[in-house]
C-alpha positions as semicolon CSV with decimal commas, in nm:
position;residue;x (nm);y (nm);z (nm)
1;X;-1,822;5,234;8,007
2;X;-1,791;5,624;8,128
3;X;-2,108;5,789;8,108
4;X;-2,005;6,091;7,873
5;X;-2,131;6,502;7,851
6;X;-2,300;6,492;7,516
7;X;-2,396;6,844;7,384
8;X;-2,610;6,798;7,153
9;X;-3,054;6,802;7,242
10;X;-3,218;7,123;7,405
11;X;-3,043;7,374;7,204
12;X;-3,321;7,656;7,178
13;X;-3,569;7,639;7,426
14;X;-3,300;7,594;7,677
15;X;-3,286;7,934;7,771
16;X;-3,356;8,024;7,420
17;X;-3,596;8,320;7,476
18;X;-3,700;8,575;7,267
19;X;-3,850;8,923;7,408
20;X;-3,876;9,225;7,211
21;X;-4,025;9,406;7,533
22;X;-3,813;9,520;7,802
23;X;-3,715;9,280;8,042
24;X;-4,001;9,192;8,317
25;X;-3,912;9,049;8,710
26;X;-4,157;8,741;8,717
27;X;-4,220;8,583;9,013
28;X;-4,161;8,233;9,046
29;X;-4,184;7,984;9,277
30;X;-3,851;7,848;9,413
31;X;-4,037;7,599;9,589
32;X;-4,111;7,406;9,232
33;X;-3,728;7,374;9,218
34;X;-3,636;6,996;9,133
35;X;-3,390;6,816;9,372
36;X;-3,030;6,650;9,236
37;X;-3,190;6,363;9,325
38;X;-3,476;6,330;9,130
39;X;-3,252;6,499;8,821
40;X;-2,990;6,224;8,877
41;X;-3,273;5,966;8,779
42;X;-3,286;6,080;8,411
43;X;-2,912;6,151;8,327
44;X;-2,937;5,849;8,071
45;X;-3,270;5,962;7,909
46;X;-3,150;6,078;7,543
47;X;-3,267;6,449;7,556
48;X;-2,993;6,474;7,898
49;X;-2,715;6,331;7,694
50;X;-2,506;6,502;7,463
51;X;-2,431;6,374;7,077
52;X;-2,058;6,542;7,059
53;X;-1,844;6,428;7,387
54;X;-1,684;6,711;7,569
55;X;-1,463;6,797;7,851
56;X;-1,718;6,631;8,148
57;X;-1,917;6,380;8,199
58;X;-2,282;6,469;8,309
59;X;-2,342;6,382;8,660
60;X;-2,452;6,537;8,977
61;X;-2,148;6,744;8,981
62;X;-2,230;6,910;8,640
63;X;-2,635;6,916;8,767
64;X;-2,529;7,062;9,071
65;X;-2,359;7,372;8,896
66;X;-2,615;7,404;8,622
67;X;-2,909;7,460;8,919
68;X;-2,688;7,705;9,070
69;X;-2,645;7,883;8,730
70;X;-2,978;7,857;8,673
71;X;-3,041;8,069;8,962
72;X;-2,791;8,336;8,867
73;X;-2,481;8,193;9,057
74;X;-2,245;8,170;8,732
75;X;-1,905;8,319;8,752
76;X;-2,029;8,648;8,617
77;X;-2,386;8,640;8,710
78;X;-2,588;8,801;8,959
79;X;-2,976;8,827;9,012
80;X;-2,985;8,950;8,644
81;X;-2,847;8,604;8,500
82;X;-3,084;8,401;8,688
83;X;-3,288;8,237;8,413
84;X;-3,511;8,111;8,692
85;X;-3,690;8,448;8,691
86;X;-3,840;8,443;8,367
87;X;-3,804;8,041;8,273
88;X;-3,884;7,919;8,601
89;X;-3,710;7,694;8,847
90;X;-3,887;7,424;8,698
91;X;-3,804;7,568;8,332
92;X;-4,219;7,522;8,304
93;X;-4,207;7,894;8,162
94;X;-4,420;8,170;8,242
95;X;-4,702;8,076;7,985
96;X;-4,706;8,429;7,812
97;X;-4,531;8,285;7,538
98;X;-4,217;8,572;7,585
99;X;-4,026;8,265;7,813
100;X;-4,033;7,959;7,630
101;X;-4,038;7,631;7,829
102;X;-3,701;7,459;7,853
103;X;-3,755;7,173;8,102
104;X;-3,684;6,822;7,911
105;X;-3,588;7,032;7,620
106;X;-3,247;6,814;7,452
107;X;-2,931;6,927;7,606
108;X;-2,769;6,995;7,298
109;X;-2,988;7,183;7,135
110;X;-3,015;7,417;7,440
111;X;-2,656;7,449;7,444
112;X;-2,609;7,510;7,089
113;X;-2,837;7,775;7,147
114;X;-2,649;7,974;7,404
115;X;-2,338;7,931;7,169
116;X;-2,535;8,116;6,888
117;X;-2,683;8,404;7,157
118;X;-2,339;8,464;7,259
119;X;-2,174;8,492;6,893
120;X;-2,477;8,704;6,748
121;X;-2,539;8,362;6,555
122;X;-2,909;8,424;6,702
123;X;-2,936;8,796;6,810
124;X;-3,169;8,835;7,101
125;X;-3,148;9,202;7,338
126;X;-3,206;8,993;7,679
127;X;-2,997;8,635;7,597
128;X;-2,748;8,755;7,350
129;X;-2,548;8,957;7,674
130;X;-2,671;8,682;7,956
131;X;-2,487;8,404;7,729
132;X;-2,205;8,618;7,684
133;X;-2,146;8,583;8,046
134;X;-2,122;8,221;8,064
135;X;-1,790;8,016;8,026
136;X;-1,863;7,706;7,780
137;X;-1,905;7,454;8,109
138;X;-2,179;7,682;8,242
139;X;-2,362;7,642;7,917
140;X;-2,341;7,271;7,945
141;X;-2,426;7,258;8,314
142;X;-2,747;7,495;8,240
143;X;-2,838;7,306;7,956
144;X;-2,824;6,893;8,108
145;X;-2,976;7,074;8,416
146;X;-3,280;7,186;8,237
147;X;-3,341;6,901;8,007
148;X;-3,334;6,667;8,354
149;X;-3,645;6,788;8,451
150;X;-3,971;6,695;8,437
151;X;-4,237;6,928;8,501
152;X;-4,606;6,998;8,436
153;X;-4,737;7,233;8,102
154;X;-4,900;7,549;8,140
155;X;-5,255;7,494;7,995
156;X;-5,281;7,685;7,633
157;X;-5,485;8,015;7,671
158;X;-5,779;8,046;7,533
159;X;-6,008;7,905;7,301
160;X;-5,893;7,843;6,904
161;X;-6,123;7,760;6,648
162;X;-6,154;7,340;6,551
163;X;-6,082;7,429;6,180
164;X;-5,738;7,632;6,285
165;X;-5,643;7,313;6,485
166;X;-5,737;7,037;6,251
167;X;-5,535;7,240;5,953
168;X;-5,205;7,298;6,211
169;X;-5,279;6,914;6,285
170;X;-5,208;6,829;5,925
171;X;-4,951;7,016;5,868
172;X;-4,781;6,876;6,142
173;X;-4,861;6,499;6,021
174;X;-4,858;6,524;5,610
175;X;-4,757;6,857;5,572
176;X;-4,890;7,099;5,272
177;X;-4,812;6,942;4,896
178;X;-4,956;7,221;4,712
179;X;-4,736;7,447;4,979
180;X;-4,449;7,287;4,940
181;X;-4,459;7,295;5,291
182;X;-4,277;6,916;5,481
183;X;-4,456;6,760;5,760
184;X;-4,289;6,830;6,086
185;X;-4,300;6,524;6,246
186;X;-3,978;6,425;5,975
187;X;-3,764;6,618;6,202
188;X;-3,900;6,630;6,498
189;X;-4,051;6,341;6,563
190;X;-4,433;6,211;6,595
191;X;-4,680;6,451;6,722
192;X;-4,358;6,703;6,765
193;X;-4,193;6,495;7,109
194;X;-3,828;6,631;6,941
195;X;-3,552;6,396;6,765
196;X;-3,266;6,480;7,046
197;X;-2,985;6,555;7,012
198;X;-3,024;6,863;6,747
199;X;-3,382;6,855;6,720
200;X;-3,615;7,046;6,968
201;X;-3,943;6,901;7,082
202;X;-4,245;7,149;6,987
203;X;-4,521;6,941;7,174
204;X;-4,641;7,127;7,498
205;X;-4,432;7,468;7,405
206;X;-4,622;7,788;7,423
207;X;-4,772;7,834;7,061
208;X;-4,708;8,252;7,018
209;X;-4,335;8,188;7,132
210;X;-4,357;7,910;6,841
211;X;-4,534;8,136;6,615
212;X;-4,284;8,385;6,675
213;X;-3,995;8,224;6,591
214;X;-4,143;8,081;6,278
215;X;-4,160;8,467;6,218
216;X;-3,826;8,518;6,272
217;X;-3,725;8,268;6,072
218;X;-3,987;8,387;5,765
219;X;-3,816;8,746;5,811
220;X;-3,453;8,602;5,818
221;X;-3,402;8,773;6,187
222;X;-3,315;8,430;6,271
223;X;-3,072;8,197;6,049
224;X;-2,892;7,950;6,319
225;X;-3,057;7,595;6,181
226;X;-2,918;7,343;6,024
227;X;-2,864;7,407;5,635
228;X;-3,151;7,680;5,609
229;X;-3,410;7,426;5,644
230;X;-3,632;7,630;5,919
231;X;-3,588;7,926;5,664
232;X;-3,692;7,782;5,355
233;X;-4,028;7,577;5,553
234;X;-4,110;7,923;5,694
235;X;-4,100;8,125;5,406
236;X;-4,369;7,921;5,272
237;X;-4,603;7,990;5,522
238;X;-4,843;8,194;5,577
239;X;-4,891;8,403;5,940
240;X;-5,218;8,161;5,931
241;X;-5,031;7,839;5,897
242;X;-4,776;7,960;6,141
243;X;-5,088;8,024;6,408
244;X;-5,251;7,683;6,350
245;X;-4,899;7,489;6,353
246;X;-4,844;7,620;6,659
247;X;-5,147;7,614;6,826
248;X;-5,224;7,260;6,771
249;X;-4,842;7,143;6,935
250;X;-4,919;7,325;7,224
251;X;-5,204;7,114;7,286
252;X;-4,991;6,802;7,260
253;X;-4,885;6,643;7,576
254;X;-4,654;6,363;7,594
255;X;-4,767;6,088;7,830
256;X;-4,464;5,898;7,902
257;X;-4,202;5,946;8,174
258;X;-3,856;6,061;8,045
259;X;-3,676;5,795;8,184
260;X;-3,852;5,576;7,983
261;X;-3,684;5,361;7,643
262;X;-3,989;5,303;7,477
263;X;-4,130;5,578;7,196
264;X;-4,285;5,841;7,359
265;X;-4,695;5,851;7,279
266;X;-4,905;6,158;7,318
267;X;-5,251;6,202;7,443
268;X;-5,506;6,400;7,174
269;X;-5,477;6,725;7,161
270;X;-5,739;6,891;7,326
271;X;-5,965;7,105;7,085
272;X;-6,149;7,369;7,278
273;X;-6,504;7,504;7,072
């Protein structure tokens, strides 16, 4: 049976940034750029495949282009399209929390993502004109070539308090009754490894990039889920809650290999003193 191009994991991290500075030049190592090779390995892990078949199927072809969009070779890009500079070409991020992570992120959601910078869907001053840039095809070559990575996390910065942890901890697991606040592991999955394709993994992402979107959400800046559901959880909480949430999934690091079938597990977070 035809592999197909499913569109549907990775939609917001994939190059979903948010910056409300001006636009920085980071510099990144090219060297930590993945091979085909080693990407062609995990075109049938779930967050590479896409939920809604379009015109290609993913495959080295579709990787190849997506790694040269990636560093700013699209149709209409140029040095100032090349989401390596500020994502990495390992999509690892610069840690600062202004360039989310993106590598293993589900294709779909990354590409559903770009759709949304592009129509204003999710207004952003530094994606909102990149995406507008790139044809449809170059949004799904970007996207399956980011979420066929696998690359190492950028260590949290500095220390958070046990009690802030432990309370972003349970709201992740049993959520908040008297809040009226859901758990987060019902939609995206235990200790927040993502429910691909529509649902972004929060485990390992930078926790003030998290924090901010729950913001944006809160202030109704952003409005491009699924049925209002981010809006409605966000409005409940409080810039606290927000903080702990996302301080305690950016201590969670999945342990298994992508390519694997089996349930992802996570190691315990680690809580610094």
């Amino acid at each position: 049976m035809t592999r197909r191009h499913y569109i549907a994991g990775g939609v917001a991290t994939a190059l979903s940034i948010v910056i409300v500075a001006p636009l920085v030049a980071i510099a990144q190592n090219r060297a930590e750029q993945p091979g085909i090779g080693a990407l062609e390995a995990n075109l049938q892990d779930e967050r590479v495949l896409f939920n809604a078949t379009v015109n290609e199927p993913v495959d080295d072809d579709l990787l190849e282009l997506g790694r040269l969009v990636a560093m700013g070779g699209a149709e209409r890009g140029g040095s100032g399209m090349a989401c390596i500079t500020c994502h990495g070409a390992n999509g690892m991020g610069d840690g600062s929390g202004a360039f989310p992570r993106l590598a293993g992120q589900a294709g779909w959601y990354t590409y559903k993502q770009l759709i949304d910078y592009a129509s204003g869907a999710r207004p952003n001053q530094v994606m909102s004109g990149i995406s507008q840039r790139l044809t449809e095809r170059e949004m799904e070559a970007v996207s399956a070539y980011y979420a066929a990575i696998d690359a190492p996390y950028h260590e949290p910065a500095g220390n958070v308090d046990v009690a802030l942890l432990q309370w972003g901890g349970q709201l992740g697991a049993a959520g908040s009754a008297e809040k009226g606040i859901p758990a987060c592991v019902n939609c995206h999955g235990p200790s927040g490894t993502g429910n691909p394709p529509s649902v972004p993994y929060l485990a390992g992402q930078d926790a003030s990039y998290m924090t901010y979107q729950l913001q944006l959400w809160r202030d109704g800046v952003r409005d491009n889920d699924s049925m209002n559901v981010m809006s409605s959880i966000a409005s409940k909480m409080t810039d606290e809650d927000m903080r702990a949430v996302s301080e305690y999934y950016a201590r969670v690091r999945p342990t298994d290999h992508m390519a694997d079938t089996a349930p992802r597990s996570v190691d315990t977070p680690a809580i610094a003193d």
